[in-house]
C-alpha atoms as one frame of an Amber mdcrd trajectory, in Angstrom:
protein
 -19.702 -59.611 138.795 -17.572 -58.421 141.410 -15.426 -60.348 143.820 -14.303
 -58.321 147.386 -12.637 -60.109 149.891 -15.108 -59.200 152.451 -18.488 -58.787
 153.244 -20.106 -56.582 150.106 -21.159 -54.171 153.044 -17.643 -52.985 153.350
 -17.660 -51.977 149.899 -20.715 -50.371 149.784 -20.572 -46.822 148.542 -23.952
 -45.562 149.115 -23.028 -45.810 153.071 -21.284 -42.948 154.526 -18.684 -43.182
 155.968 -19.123 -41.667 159.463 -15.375 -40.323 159.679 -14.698 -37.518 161.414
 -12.860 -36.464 158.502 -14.999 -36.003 156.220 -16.431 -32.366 155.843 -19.289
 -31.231 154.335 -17.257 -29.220 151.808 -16.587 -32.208 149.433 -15.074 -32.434
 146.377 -17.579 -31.168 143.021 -16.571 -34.632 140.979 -19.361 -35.573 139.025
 -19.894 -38.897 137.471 -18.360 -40.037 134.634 -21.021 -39.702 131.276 -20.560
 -40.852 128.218 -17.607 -41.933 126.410 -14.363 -40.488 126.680 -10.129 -40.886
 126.473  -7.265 -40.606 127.988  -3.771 -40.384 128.025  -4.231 -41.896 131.975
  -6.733 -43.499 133.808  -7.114 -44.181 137.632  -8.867 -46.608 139.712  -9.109
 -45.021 142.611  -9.614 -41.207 144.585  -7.025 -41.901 147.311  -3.416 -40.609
 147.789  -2.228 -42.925 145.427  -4.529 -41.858 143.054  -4.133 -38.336 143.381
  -0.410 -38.184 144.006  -0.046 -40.295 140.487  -2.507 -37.759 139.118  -0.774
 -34.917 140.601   2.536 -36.283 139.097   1.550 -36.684 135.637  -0.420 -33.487
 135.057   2.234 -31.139 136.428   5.262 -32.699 135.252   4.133 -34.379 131.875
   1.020 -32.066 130.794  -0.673 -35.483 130.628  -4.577 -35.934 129.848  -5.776
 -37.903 133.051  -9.250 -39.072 133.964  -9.436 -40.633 136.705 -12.848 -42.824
 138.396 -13.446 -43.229 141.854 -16.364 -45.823 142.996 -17.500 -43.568 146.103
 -17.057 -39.614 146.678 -13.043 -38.614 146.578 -11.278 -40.092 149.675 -14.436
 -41.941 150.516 -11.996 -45.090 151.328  -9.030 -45.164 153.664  -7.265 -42.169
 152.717 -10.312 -40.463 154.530 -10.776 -43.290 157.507  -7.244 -43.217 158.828
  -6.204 -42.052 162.039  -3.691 -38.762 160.441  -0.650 -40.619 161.219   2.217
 -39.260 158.658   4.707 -41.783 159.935   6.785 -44.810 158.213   5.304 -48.414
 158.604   4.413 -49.662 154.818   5.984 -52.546 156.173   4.978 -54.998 159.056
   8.730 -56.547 158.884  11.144 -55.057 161.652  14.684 -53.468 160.558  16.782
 -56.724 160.999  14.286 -59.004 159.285  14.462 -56.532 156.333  18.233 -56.522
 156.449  18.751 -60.394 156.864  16.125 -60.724 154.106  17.343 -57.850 151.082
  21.216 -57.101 152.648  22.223 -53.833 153.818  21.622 -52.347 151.014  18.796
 -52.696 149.425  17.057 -52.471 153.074  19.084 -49.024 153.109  16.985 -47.475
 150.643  14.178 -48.792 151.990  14.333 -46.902 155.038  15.395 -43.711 153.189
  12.514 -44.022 150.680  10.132 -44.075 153.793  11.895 -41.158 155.566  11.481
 -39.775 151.619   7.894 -40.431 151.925   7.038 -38.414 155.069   9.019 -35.392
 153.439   7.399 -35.628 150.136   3.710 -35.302 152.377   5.344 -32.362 154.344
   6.688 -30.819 151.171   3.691 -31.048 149.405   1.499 -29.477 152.332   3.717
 -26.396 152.082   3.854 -26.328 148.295  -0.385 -26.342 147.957  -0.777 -24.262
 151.370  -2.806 -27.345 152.028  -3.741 -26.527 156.095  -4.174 -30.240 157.121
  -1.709 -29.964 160.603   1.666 -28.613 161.489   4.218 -29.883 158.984   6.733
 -30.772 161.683   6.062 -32.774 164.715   7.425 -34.881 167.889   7.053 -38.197
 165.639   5.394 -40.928 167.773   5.676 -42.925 170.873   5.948 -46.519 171.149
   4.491 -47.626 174.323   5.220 -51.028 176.446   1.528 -52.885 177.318   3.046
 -54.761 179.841   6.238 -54.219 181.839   8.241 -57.549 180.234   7.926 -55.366
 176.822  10.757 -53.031 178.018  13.899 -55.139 177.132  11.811 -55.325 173.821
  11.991 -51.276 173.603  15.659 -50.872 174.434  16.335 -53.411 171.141  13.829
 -51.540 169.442  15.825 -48.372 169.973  18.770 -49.537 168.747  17.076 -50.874
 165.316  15.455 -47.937 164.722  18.742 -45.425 165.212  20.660 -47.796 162.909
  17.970 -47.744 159.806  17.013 -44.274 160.434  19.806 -42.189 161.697  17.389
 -40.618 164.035  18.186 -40.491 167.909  15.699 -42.203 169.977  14.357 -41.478
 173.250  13.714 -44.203 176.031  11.021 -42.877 179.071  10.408 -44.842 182.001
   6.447 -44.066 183.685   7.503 -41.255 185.233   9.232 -40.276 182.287   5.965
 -40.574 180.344   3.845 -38.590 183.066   5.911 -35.975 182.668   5.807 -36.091
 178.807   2.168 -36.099 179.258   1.210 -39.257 178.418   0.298 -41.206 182.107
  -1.810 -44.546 182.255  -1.774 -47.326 184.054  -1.474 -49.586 181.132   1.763
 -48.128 179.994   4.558 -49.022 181.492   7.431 -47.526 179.456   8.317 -45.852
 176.136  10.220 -45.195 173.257   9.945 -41.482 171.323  11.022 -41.930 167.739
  11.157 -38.106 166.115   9.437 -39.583 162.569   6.674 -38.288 161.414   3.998
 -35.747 162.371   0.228 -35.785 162.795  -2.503 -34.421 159.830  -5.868 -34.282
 159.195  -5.858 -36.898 156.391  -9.501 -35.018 155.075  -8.246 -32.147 154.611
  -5.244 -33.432 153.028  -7.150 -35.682 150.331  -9.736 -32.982 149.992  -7.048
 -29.870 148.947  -4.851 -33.288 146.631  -8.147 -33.195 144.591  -8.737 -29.567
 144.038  -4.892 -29.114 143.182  -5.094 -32.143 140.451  -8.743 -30.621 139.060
  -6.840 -27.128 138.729  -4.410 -28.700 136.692  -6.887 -29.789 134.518  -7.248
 -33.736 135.468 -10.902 -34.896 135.469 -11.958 -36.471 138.528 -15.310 -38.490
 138.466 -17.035 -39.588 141.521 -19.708 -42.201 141.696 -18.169 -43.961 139.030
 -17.645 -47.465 140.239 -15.608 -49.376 137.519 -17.261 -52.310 136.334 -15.370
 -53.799 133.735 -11.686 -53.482 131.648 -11.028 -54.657 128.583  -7.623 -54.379
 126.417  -8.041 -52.102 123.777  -5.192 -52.362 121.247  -1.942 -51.564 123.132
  -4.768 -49.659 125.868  -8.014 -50.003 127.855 -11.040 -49.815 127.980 -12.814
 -48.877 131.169 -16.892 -48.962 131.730 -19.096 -47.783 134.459 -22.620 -47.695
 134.719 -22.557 -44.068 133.374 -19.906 -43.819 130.903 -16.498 -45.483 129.619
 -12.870 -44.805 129.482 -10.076 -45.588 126.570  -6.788 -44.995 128.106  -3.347
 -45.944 127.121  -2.070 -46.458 130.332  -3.964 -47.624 134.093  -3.167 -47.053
 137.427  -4.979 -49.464 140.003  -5.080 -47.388 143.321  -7.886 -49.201 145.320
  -5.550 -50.900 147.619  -7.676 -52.811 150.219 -10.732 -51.476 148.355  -9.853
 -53.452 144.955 -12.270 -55.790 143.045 -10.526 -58.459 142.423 -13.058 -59.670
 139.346 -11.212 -56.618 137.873  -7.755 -57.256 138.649  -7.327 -60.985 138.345
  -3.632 -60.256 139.006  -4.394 -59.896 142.773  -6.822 -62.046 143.081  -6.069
 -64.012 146.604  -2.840 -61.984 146.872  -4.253 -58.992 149.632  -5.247 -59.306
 153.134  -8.074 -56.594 153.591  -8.481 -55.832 157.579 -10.365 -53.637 159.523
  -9.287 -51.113 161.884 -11.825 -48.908 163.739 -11.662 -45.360 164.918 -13.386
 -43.197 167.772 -13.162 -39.688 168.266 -14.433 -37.922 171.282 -16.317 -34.660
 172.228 -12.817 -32.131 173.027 -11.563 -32.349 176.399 -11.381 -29.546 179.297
  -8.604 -29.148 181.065  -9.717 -30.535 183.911 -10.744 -34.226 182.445  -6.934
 -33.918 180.599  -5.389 -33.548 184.020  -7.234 -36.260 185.539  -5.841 -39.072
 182.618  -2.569 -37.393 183.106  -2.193 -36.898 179.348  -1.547 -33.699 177.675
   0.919 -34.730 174.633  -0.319 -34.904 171.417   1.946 -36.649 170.129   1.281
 -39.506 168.052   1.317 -42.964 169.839   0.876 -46.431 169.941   1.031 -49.557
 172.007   3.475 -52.512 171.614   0.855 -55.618 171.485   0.435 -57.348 167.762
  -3.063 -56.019 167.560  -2.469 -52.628 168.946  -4.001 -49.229 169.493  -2.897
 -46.104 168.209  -4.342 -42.766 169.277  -3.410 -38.868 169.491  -5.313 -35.915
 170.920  -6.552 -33.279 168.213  -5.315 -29.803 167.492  -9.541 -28.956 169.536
  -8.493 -31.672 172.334 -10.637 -34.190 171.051  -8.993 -37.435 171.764  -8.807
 -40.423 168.747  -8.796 -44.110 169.569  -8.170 -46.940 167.039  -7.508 -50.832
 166.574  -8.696 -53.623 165.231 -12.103 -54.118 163.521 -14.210 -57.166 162.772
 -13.373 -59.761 160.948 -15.989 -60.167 157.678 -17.009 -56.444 157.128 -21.145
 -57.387 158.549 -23.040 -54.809 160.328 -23.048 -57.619 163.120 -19.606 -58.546
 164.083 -18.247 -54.584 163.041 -20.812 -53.541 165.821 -19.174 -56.690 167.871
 -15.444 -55.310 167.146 -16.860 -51.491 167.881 -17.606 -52.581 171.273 -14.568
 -53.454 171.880 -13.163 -50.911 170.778 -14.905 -48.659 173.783 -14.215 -51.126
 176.185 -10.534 -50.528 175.228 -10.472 -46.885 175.213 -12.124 -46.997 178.533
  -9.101 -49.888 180.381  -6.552 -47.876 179.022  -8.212 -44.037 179.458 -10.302
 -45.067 182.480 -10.326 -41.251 183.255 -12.235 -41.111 180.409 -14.990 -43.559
 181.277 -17.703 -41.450 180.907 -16.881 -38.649 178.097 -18.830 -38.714 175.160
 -17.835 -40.416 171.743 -18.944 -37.866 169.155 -17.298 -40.285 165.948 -16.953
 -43.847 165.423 -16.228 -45.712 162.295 -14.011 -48.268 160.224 -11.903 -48.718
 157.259  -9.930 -51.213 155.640  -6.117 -51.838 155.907  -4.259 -54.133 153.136
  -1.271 -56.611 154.111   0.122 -58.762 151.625   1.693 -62.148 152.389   5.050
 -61.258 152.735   4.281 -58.013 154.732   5.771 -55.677 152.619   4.094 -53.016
 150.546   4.093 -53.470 146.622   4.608 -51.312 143.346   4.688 -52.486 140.255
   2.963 -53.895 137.069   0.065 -56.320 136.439  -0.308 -59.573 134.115  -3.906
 -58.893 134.052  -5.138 -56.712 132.941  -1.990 -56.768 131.107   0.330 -53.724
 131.369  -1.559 -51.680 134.153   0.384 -50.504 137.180  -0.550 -50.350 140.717
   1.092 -49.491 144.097  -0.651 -51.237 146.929  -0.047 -52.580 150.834   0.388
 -49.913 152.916  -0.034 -51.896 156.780  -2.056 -49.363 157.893   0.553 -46.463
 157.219  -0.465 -45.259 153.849  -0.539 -41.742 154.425   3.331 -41.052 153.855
   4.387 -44.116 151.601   0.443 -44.425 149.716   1.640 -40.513 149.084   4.617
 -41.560 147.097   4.226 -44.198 146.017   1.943 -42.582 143.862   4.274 -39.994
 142.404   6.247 -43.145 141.486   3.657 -44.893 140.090   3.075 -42.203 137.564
   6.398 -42.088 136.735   6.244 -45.561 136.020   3.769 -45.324 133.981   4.948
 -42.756 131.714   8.662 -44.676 131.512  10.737 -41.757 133.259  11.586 -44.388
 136.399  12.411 -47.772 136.049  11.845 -50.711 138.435  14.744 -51.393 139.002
  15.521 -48.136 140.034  13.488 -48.591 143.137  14.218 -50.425 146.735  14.228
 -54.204 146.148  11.263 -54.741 149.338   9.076 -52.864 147.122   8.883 -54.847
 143.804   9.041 -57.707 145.379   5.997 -60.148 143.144   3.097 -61.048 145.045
   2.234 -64.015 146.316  -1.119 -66.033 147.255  -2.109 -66.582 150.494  -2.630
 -70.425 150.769  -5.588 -70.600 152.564  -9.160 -68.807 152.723  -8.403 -65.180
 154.144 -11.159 -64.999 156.584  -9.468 -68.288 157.952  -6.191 -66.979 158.516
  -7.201 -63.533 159.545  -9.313 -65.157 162.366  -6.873 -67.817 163.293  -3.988
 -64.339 163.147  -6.153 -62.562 165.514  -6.664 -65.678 167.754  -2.823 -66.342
 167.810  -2.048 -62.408 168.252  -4.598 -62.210 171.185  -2.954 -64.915 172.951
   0.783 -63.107 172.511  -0.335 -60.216 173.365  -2.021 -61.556 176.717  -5.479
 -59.934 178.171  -6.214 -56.089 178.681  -8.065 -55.763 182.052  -8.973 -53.069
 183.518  -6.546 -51.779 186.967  -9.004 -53.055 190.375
């Protein structure tokens, strides 16, 4: 029997996903049939997955099968908002220094700077078309004028860990940047990261892995591992698996019935996503924004948007709570009420696209790779904060290597192997009584009179 850590709804693979990503030239996985084996299996048709699958096939000629419970990318590697930035990690710079020393909070910061090249790099190696390869980075933007002392810390934190000159705009410095609004009262540029469509991405990941000869099989929801010898043993409704070595790439998507070893140790949250019909020129003047440039606000629960390559504009934050059809139509709402305070010159344009997906935190805020206790011997890499789409992406490659025995543990940043821990109480508890205590910080958002 399974166990989610939501609402069953959330998991449910027979609903589409209503991304705006997701193209009607999917991936020809069929479901797994029969029995079969494996020098590899995955859990999981994500970048994680596919990166590890990637990895091992090219590099180690290795037999890989790997089972995904929905269609490839069906889960948040095809939900998220494109954002190729850093961010596995909800801890800021000094924390993670005070917490691991210089150091090991050193390679940290490199490995996610490693991260967004390794996505760039691999665009350009599989002439994957998912977005320019190079971009502005993103903007941090103040929600309320107090935040701007906040920002000028910020800046210095982030040139210290990254090397990477930062840019401080006051609102007229923004309106001339292109990004106006009354709710924004200052900003920070950081020059990390650029902007993809994460579709795309996932969907040209799959066809490079199936051309190496990897078999992917969609529809083929794991139901059940057993140890097999020094191996495993995985079954679906259609078929089973006998592998030597697992990778668990389901992130917030993960059964935990499977995978006692998490069980109670991830945070699944929502975050929802709007996209609009494209913009004219006229309706772009009249918000004052013309950037599109990655960006997002300074609150604890905050919004991140960009305007698209056609001058569609996307909108995200927070979701429900529980994963129902009821309170995700609740948090939806909100959502537009949002988009509308802070884009009020966009009151009345059309939302073509609106959906959710699930983001994973882990107790200690930091993402995790490493190996399980149970079942005994797999490996997983996990706990992404919402930014999976650079450090999810290699993670996986080292993953794979993991696997195989060609990287060690030890040879990775200390924040990253760091074991997991249980949350003490209920999850739906403390991601309520979060939101309650982040709402409060981050004070109302009204609408200018």
């Amino acid at each position: 029997m399974s166990a989610f850590a939501l609402d069953a709804h959330a998991y449910d693979t027979s609903q589409p996903s209503g991304s705006f990503w997701h193209a009607a030239d999917g991936i020809e996985a069929p479901g797994l049939v029969g029995a079969t084996t494996a020098d590899v299996a995955i859990i999981g048709g994500g970048v994680v997955g596919l990166n590890a699958a990637l990895r091992l096939v090219e590099s180690a000629g290795v037999d890989v099968v790997l089972l995904e419970a929905g269609e490839i990318g069906w889960g948040a590697s095809g939900r998220n908002g494109g954002f190729c930035s850093d961010g596995a990690t909800k801890l800021a710079p000094r924390a993670m220094r005070r917490r691991f020393g210089a150091v090991e909070a050193q390679r940290f910061f490199d490995l996610q700077l490693g991260a967004i090249d390794h996505v760039a790099h691999l665009l350009e190696r599989l002439g994957i078309d998912a977005g320019p390869k190079k971009g502005e980075g993103e903007m941090l933007l103040a929600h309320r004028p107090l935040a701007h002392t906040d920002l000028a810390s910020e800046c210095q934190a982030i040139e210290a860990a990254y090397g990477r000159k930062v840019t401080l705009f006051d609102t007229d410095g923004l309106s001339g940047f292109g990004m106006a609004g009354p709710q924004f009262h200052s900003g920070v540029l950081i020059p990390i990261g650029f902007a993809l469509d994460p579709g795309r991405y996932v969907r040209a990941l799959a066809r490079a892995v199936l051309s190496q000869g990897a078999r992917l099989c969609a529809r083929s929801r794991v139901v059940a591992i057993d140890q097999a010898g020094a191996g495993f043993r995985l079954r679906t409704k259609g078929g089973e698996v006998t592998a030597k070595r697992l990778i668990v790439a389901t992130n917030a998507y993960t059964d935990e019935a499977l995978v006692p070893a998490l069980r109670g140790r991830l945070l699944p949250a929502f975050s929802n996503v709007l996209v609009t019909r494209p913009l004219t020129d006229a309706e772009l003047a009249d918000q004052g924004w013309t950037s599109s440039c990655m960006a997002f606000d300074s609150r604890e629960l905050l919004h991140y948007f960009r305007l698209l390559p056609d001058r569609r504009f996307l909108f995200g934050g927070r979701g429900g709570v529980d994963g129902g059809p009821g309170g995700q139509a609740q948090a939806q709402a909100r959502l537009r009420r949002d988009f509308h305070v802070l884009f009020p010159a966009w009151r009345e344009v059309e939302v073509r696209h609106l959906w959710s997906g699930l983001v994973c935190l882990t107790r200690d805020l930091l993402p995790f790779v490493g190996q399980l206790d149970a079942p005994k011997g797999a490996w997983t890499a996990l706990g992404w904060h919402g930014n999976g789409v650079a450090m999810g992406s290699k993670a996986g490659e080292l993953v794979a290597d993991l696997a195989l025995g060609s990287l060690r543990l030890a040879d990775l940043p200390a924040p990253l192997t760091q074991k997991l821990r249980r949350f003490p109480l209920p999850r739906s508890l403390l991601l309520r009584a979060a939101y309650a205590w982040f709402d409060y910080r981050d004070g109302p958002l009204k609408a200018d009179p």
